[in-house]
C-alpha positions as CSV (number, residue, x, y, z in Angstrom):
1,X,-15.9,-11.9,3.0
2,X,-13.7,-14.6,4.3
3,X,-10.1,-16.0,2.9
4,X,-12.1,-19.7,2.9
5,X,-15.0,-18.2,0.8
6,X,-13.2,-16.6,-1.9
7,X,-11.3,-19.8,-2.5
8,X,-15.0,-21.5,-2.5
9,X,-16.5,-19.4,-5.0
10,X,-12.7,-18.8,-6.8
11,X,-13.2,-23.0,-7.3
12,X,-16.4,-23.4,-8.5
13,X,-16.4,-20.2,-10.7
14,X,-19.3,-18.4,-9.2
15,X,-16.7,-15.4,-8.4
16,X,-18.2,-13.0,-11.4
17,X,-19.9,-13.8,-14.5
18,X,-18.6,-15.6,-17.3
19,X,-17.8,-12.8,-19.6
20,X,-14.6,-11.8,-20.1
21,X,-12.6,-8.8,-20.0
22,X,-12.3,-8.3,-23.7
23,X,-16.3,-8.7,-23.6
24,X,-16.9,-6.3,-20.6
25,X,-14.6,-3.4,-21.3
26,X,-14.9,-3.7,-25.4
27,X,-12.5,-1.7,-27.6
28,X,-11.4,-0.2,-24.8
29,X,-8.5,-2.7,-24.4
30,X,-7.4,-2.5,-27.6
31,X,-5.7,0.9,-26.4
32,X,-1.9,0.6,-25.9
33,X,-2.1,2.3,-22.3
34,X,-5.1,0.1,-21.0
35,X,-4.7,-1.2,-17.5
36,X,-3.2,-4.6,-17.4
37,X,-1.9,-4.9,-14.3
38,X,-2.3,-4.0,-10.4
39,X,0.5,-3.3,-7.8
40,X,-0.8,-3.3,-4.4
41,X,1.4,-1.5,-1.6
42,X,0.6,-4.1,1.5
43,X,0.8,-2.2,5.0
44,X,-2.2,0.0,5.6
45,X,-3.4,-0.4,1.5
46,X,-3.9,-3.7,2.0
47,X,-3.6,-5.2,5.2
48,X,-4.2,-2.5,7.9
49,X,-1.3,-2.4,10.3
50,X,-1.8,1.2,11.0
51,X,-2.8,0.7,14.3
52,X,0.6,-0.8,15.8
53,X,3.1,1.7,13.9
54,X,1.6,4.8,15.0
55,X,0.9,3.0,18.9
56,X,5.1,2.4,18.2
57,X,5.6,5.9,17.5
58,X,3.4,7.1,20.2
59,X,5.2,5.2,22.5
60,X,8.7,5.6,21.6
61,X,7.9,9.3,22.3
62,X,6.5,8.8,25.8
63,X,9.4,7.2,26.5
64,X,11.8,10.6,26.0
65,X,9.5,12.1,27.6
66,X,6.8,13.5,25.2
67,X,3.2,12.8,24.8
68,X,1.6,12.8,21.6
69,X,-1.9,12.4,20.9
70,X,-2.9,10.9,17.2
71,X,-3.7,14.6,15.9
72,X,-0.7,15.6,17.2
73,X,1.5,13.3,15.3
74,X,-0.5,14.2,11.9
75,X,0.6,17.7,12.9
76,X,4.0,17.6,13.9
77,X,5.5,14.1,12.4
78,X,5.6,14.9,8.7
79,X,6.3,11.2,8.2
80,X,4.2,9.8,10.5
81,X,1.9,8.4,7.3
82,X,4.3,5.9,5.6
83,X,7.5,6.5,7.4
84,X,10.2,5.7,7.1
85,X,10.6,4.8,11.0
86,X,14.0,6.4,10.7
87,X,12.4,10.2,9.6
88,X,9.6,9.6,12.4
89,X,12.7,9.2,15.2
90,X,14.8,12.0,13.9
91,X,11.3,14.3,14.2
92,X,10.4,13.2,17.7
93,X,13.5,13.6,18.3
94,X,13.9,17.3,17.4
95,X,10.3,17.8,19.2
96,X,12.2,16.8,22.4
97,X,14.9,19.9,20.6
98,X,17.3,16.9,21.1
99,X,20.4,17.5,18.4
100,X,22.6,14.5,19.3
101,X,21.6,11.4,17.2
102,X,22.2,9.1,19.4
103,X,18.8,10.2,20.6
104,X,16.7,9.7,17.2
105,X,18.3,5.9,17.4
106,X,17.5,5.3,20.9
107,X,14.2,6.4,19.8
108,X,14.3,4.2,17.0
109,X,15.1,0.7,18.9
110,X,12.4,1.7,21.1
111,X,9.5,2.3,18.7
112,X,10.7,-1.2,17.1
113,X,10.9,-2.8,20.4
114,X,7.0,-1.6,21.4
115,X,6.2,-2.7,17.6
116,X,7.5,-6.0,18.0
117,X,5.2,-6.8,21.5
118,X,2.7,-5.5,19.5
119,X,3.0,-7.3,15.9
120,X,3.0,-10.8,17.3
121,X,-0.9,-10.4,19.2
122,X,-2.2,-7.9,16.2
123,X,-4.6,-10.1,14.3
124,X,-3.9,-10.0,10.5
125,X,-6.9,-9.0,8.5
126,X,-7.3,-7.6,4.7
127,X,-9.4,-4.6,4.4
128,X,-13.0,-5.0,3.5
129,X,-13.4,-5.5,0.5
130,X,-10.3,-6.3,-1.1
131,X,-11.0,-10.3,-1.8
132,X,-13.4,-9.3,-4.0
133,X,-11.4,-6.9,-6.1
134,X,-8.4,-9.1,-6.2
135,X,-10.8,-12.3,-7.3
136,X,-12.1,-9.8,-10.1
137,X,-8.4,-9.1,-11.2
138,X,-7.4,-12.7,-11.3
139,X,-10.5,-13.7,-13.1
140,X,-9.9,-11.2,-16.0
141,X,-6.9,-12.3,-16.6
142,X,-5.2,-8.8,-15.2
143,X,-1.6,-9.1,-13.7
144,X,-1.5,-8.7,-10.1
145,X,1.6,-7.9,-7.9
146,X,2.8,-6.8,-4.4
147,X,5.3,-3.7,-4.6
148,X,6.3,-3.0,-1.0
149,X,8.7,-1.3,1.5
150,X,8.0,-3.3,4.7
151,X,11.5,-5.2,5.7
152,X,11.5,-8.6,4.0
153,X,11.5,-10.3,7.5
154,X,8.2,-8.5,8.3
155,X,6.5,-10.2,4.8
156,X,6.0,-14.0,5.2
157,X,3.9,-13.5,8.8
158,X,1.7,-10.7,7.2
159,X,0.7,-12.5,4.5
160,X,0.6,-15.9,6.2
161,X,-1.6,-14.7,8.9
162,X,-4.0,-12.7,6.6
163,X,-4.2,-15.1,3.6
164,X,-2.2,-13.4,1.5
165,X,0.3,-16.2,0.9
166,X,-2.6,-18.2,-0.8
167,X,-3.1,-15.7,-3.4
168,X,0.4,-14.0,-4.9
169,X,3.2,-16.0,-6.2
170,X,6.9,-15.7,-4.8
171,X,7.5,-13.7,-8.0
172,X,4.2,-11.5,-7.2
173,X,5.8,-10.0,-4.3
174,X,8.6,-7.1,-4.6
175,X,10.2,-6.1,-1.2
176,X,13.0,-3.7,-0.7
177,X,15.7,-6.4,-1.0
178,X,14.5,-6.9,-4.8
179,X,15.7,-3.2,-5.7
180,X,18.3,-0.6,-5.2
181,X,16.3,2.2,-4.2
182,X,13.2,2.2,-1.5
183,X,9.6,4.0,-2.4
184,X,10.0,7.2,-3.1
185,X,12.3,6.0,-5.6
186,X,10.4,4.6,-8.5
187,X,12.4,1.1,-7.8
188,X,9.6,-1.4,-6.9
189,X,6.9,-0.5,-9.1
190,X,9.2,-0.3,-12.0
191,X,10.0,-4.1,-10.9
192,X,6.2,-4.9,-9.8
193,X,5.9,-3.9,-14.0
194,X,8.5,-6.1,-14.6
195,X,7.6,-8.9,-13.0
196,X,4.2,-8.9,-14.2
197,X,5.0,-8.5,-18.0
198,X,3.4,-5.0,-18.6
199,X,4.7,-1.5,-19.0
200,X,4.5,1.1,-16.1
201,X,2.1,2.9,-17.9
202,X,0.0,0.1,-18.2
203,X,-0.2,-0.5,-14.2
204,X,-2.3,1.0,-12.2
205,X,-1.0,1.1,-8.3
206,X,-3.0,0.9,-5.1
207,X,-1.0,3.1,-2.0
208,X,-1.8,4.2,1.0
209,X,1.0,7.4,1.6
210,X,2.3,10.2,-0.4
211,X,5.5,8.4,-0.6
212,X,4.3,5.4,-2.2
213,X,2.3,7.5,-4.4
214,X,5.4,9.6,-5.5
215,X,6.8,6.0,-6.0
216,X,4.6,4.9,-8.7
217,X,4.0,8.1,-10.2
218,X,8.2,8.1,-10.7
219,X,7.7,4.8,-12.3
220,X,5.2,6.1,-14.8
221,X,1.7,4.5,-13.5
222,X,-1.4,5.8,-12.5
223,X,-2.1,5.8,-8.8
224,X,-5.1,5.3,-6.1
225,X,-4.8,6.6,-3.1
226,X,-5.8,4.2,-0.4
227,X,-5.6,6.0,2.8
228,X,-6.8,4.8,6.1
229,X,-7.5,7.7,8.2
230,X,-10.1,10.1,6.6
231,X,-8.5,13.7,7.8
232,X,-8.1,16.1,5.6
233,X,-4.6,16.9,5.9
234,X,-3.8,13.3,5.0
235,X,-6.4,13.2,1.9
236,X,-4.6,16.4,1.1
237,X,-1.1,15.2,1.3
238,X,-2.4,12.2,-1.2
239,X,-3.7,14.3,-4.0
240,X,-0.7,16.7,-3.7
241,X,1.7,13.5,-4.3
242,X,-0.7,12.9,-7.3
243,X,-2.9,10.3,-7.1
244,X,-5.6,9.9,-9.4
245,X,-8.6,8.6,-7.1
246,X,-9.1,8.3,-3.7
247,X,-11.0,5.4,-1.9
248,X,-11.8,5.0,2.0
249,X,-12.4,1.2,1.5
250,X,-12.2,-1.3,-1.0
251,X,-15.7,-2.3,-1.1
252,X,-16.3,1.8,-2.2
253,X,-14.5,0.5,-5.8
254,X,-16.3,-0.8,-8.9
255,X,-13.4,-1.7,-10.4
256,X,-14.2,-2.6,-14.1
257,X,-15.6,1.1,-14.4
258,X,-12.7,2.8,-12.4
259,X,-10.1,0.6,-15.1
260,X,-12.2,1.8,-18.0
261,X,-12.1,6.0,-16.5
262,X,-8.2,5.5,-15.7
263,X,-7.0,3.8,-18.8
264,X,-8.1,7.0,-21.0
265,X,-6.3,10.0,-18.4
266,X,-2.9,11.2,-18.8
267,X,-0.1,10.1,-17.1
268,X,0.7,12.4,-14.0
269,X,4.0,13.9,-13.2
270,X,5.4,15.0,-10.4
């Protein structure tokens, strides 16, 4: 579904039927942990910008001189799956058996400098499926919320150029500049809670790597793993950070039922 048809159907109410919530779901919400908001992660969960990190990284490593096919870096780059850029430099860099730093930096300006040629032709789509969802949320009456690590400079094209900007609110949107501590601190979706009025165990959070997952399992909510590469070793890495579900897509989710399964599980730990 397109941005433009989601507003249509947001405007004239033909979204979802007319029930609401408290209707659908019953007694259900009456219990103190029930869902009653979502934090979304945005690259990869939401917005797939997969592709042009790990082309960076890939690069960046041809350029010291070692080649890396995709497995490889799922093998060897323990961070290659939701960084931070800084970890994936310093393990290229030791794959090279480089031990002065200056070489993990060098690395470093050079995956950013490939990522930048690439960001600016990358066309900025959400991942199938997610309109819907988010319309469903917004229609129930659920609080909705952006909990992110991406550099604030990187935000306002990514969700200008996917649509994004028309659907969250300046307060909706949690960057690393809003807390001390980046994911996998529990920082941002201890604020993403904040910000939308709700405990942490009453917020359910949508990521895409272990390190956001350990993020909002530190702040106390449930977690979905939203991972874009179906491998096992990256599925694996998800449910060993302790996520709760897994889904490939967003389309996969009916999400009044999965709200309803979550709402009555115990809180995880790590």
């Amino acid at each position: 579904m397109t941005f433009l048809k989601y507003c249509i159907r947001m405007i004239f109410g033909k979204w979802i039927a007319k029930s609401t919530l408290k209707n659908q779901l019953g007694g259900e919400m009456e219990k103190g942990k029930f869902i009653r908001g979502v934090a979304f992660d945005l690259e990869g969960t939401v917005v797939n910008l997969e592709p042009i990190h790990h082309q960076s990284h890939i690069l960046s490593a041809q350029d010291v001189g070692l080649r890396l096919t995709l497995d490889d870096c799922f093998e060897r780059l323990p961070h290659f799956i939701g960084g931070p850029d800084e970890k994936v430099a310093e393990e290229i860099a030791h794959e090279v058996g480089a031990t002065n730093p200056d070489v993990a930096s060098r690395i470093l300006e050079s995956k950013r400098a490939h990522y930048e040629r690439l960001f600016r032709d990358f066309s900025f789509t959400t991942r199938p499926g997610f309109f819907e969802i988010f319309g469903w949320l917004r229609a129930h009456n659920l609080g909705v919320a952006i909990g992110t690590a991406t550099p604030f400079s990187r935000i306002r094209p990514i969700l200008d150029r996917s649509g994004l900007s028309m659907l969250f609110t300046k307060k909706e949107i949690i960057t690393e500049i809003d807390v001390k501590h980046n994911k996998p601190a529990p920082d941002i979706f201890l604020e993403t809670a904040k910000r939308m009025g709700v405990n942490p165990d009453q917020q359910l959070v949508f990521e895409d790597s272990p390190r956001g997952v350990m993020a909002g399992i530190a702040a106390g909510s449930l977690v979905v793993g939203m991972p874009i590469y179906k491998k096992a070793s990256v599925l694996q890495a998800l449910l060993e950070a302790g996520v709760s579900r897994i889904f490939m897509e967003w389309n996969e989710i009916e999400i009044a039922a999965l709200i309803i399964n979550l709402s009555s599980e115990p809180q995880r730990t790590q």
